[in-house]
C-alpha positions in Angstrom: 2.8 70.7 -1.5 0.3 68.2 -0.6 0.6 65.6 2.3 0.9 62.5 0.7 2.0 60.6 4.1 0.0 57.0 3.7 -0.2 55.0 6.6 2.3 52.0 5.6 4.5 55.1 6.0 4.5 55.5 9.6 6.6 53.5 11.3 5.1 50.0 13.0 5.1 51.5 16.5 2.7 54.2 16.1 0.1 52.7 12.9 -2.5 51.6 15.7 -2.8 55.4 16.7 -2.7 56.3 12.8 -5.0 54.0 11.9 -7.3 54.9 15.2 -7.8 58.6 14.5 -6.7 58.9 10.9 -3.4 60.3 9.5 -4.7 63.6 8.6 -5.3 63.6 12.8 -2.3 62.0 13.3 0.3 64.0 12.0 -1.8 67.1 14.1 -0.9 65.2 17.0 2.8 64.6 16.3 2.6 68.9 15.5 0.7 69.3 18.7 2.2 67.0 21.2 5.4 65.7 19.0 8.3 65.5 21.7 6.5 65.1 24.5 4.9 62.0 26.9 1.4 61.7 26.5 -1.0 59.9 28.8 -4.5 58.4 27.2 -7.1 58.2 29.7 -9.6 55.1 29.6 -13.0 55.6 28.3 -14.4 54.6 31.8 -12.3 58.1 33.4 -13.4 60.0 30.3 -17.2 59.4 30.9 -17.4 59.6 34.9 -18.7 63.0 35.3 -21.2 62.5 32.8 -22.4 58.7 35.0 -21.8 60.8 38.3 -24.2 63.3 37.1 -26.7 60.5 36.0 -26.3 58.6 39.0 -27.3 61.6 41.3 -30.2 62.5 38.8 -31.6 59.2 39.2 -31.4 58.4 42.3 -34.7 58.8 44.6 -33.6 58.7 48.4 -33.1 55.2 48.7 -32.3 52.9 45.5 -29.0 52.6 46.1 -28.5 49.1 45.4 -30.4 49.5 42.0 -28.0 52.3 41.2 -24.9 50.0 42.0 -26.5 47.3 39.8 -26.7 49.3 36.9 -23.6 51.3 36.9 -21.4 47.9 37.9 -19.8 50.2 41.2 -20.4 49.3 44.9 -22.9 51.0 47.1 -20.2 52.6 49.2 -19.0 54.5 45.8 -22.7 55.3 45.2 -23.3 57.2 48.3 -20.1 59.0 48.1 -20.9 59.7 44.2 -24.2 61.5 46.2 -22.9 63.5 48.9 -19.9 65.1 46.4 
């Protein structure tokens, strides 16, 4: 039997996910994580590692200020982005 689940047919609550990822993706998260709490992280938490690991390639002994300029975080953060 085919899925014929459209998304008017989800109920109000939930069609901004639906309509986010898809239905098809959807109804494998309600079979995946159905029942349970589920916490979203924010895009900013999601790409850290990736602007920790470009902050430390980048940086050249002693821009630290040009660092904190273009990644919109203190200088404090900056140098303890570096000695992690």
């Amino acid at each position: 039997m085919k899925n014929t689940l459209k998304l008017e047919d989800i109920p109000v609550s939930y069609r901004d996910i639906a309509d986010t990822v898809g239905v098809d993706s959807f109804i494998k998260l309600c079979k995946r994580f159905g029942g349970t709490n589920m916490y979203v992280p924010t895009p900013r938490s999601v790409f850290k590692p990736i602007r920790d690991a470009n902050i430390k390639k980048e940086f050249n002994g002693s821009n630290y200020r040009e660092l904190s300029l273009k990644y919109g975080i203190c200088e404090t953060q900056i140098r303890k982005i570096l000695s992690k």
